[in-house]
C-alpha positions in Angstrom: 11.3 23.1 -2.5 7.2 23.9 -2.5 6.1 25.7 0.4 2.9 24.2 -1.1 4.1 20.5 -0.3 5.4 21.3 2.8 2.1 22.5 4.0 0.5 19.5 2.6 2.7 17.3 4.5 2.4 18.9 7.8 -1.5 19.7 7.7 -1.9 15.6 6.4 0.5 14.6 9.3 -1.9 17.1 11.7 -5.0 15.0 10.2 -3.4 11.6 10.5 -2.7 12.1 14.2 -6.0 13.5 15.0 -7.9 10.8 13.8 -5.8 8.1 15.2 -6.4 10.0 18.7 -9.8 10.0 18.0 -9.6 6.6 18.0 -7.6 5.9 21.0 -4.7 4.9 19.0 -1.3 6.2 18.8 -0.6 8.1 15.8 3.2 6.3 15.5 1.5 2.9 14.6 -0.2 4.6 11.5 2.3 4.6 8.3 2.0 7.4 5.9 2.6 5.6 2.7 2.7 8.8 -0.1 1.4 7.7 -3.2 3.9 9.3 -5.9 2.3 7.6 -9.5 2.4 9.9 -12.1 4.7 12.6 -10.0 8.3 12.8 -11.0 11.6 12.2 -9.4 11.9 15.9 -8.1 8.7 15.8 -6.0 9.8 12.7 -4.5 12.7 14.6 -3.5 11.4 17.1 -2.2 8.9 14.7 0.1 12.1 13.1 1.3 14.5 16.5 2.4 11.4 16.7 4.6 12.5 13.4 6.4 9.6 10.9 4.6 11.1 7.6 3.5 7.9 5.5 2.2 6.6 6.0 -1.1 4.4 4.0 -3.2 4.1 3.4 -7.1 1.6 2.0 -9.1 3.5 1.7 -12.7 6.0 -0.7 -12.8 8.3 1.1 -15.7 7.8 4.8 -14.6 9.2 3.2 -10.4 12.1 1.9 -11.8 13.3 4.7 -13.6 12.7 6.9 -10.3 14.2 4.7 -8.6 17.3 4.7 -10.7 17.0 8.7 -10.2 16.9 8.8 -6.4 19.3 6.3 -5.7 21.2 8.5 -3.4 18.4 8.0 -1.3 17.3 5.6 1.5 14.1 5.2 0.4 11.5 2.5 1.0 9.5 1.8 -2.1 6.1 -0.2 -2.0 4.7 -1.6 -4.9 0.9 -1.5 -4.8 -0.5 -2.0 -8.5 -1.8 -5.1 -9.9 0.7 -7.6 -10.4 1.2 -9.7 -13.5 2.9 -12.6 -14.2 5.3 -10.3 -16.7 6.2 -8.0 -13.9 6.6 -10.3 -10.5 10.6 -10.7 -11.5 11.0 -6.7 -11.1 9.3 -6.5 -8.3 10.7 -9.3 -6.4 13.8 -7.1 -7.2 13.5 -3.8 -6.8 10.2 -3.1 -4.1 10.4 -3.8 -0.3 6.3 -4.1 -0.2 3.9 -5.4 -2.8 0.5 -4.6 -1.6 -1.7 -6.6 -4.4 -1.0 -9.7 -4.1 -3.8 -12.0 -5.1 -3.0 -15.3 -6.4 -1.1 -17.8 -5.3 0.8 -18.1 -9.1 2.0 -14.7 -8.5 3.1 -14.9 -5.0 4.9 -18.3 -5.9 6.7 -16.7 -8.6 7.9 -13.6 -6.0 9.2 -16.0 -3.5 11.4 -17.8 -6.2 12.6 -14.5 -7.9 13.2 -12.6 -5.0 17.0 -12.5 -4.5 18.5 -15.0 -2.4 20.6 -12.0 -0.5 17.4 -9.7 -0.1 15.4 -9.6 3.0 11.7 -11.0 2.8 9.6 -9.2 0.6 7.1 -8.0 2.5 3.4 -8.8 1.3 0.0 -7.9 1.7 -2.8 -9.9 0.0 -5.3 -7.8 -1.7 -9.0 -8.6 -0.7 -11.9 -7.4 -3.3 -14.3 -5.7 0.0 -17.1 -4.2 -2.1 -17.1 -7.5 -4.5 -17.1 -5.5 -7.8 -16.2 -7.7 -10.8 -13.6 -4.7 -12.3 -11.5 -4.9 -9.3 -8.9 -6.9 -8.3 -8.6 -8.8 -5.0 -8.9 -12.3 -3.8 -12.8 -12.9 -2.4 -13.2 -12.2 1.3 -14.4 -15.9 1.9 -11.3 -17.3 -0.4 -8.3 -15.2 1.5 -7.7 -17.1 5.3 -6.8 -20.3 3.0 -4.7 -18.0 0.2 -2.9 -16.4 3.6 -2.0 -19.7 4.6 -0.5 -21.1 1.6 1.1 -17.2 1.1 2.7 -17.6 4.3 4.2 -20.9 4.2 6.4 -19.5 0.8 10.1 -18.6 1.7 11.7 -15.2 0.8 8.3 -13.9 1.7 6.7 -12.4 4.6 2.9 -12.1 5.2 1.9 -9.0 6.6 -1.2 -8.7 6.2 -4.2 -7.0 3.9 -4.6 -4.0 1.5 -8.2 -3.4 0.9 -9.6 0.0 -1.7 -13.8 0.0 -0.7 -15.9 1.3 -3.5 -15.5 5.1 -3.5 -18.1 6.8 -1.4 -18.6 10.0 0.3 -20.6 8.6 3.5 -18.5 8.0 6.1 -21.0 5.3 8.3 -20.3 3.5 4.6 -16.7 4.0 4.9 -16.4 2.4 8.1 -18.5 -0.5 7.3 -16.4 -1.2 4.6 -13.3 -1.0 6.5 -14.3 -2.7 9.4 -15.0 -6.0 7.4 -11.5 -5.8 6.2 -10.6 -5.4 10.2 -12.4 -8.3 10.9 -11.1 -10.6 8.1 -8.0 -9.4 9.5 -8.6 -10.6 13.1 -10.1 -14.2 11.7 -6.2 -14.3 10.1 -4.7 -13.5 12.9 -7.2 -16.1 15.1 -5.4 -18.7 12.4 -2.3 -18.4 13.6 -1.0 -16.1 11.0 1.3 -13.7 12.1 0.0 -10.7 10.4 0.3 -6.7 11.5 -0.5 -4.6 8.9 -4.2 -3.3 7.5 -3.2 -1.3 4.2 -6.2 0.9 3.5 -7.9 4.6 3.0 -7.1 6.9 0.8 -7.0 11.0 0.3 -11.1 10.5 0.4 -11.3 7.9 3.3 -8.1 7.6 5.2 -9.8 8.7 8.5 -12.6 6.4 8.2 -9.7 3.8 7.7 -7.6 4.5 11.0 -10.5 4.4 12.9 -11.1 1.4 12.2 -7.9 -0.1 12.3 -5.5 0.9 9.4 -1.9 0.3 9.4 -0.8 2.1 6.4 -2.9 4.9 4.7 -2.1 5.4 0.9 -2.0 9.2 0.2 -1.3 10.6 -3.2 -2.9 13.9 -4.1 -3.7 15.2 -0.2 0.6 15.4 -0.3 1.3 15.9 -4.1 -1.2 18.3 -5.3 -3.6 17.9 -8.2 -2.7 14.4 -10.8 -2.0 14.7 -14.1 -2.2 11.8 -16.4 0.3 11.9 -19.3 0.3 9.2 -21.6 1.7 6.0 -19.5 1.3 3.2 -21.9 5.0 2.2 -22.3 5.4 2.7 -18.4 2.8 0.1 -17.5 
């Protein structure tokens, strides 16, 4: 195993808990979610002999086949790349999370393929926060009534909102970004909506994100080491 990823581990678990104390919060209700796209099967492995169960993949083809590879494993797997129409079947089948969810077509077709003998897939609807027209994400003023008709589908369950801000350096930016995901967060939960999850910051930002509320921070490279991008057409 890499000393290298062990250290990475235990220094990003040392960060998470300092800025959720920070914070006043308790480190336990943070969820390291480690972001393994583009790393293979073995340094999954090796993340989970440490004890870490949640992982998170953004290619549908290149999760599956990991998947198939760890199987001896009890392993939580989140989906968290866009969704198309194309892919919703597999990952109604094979993902305890999707994170992107942001049309009511695609969380439709999730609740009918999900199997029958499966628990709820748990979902998180993704909300475009900085507005830029290359991203995905439901509008911020469109996703209280998308929630409601989200949560009213069976085989699903609502848990909340997964949010990326444009990229920035500036952590008063950061924080303003995050904090209007918070708050679109507290208007669902002053619906009625059951929700308890805030899916947001990354390696850059994942402090700025538990302080102001995150549930689940995404963290790839901070755990991994440096990405490489091979070619990943046919695993898309």
């Amino acid at each position: 195993m890499s000393e290298t990823i062990a250290a990475r581990l235990l220094t990003l678990h040392d960060r998470l808990a300092r800025a959720a104390l920070d914070c006043a919060r308790d480190p336990r209700a943070v969820t390291l979610l480690a972001v393994s796209k583009t790393y293979d099967h073995n340094a999954v492995r090796n993340i989970a002999r440490l004890g870490h169960r949640e992982f998170g993949e953004n290619y549908l083809q290149e999760a599956l086949d990991k998947q198939r590879a760890l199987a001896d494993l009890d392993l939580v797997w989140h989906f968290i790349g866009p969704i198309q129409r194309n892919k919703t079947r597999r990952v109604a089948e094979n993902f305890s999370w999707a994170h992107c969810v942001d049309r009511l077509c695609i969380a439709e077709r999730l609740s009918e393929q999900r199997p029958a003998d499966a628990p709820p897939l748990n979902v998180c609807l993704e909300v475009n926060v900085s507005g830029e027209p290359s991203k995905g994400g439901v509008p911020a003023d469109a996703a209280i009534a998308l929630a409601k008709q989200v949560s009213a589908l069976p085989r699903l369950r609502l848990r909340g909102l997964m949010a990326i801000p444009a990229p920035t350096r500036d952590r008063a930016c950061q924080r303003a970004a995050f904090a209007r995901v918070r708050r679109l967060f507290e208007a669902l939960k002053a619906h009625g909506l059951p929700v308890d999850t805030l899916s947001m910051g990354m390696s850059g930002d994942f402090e700025a994100a538990i302080a102001e509320g995150a549930t689940i921070v995404r963290i790839g490279t901070a755990i991994f080491g440096p990405r490489f991008y091979p070619e990943l057409a046919a695993h898309r």
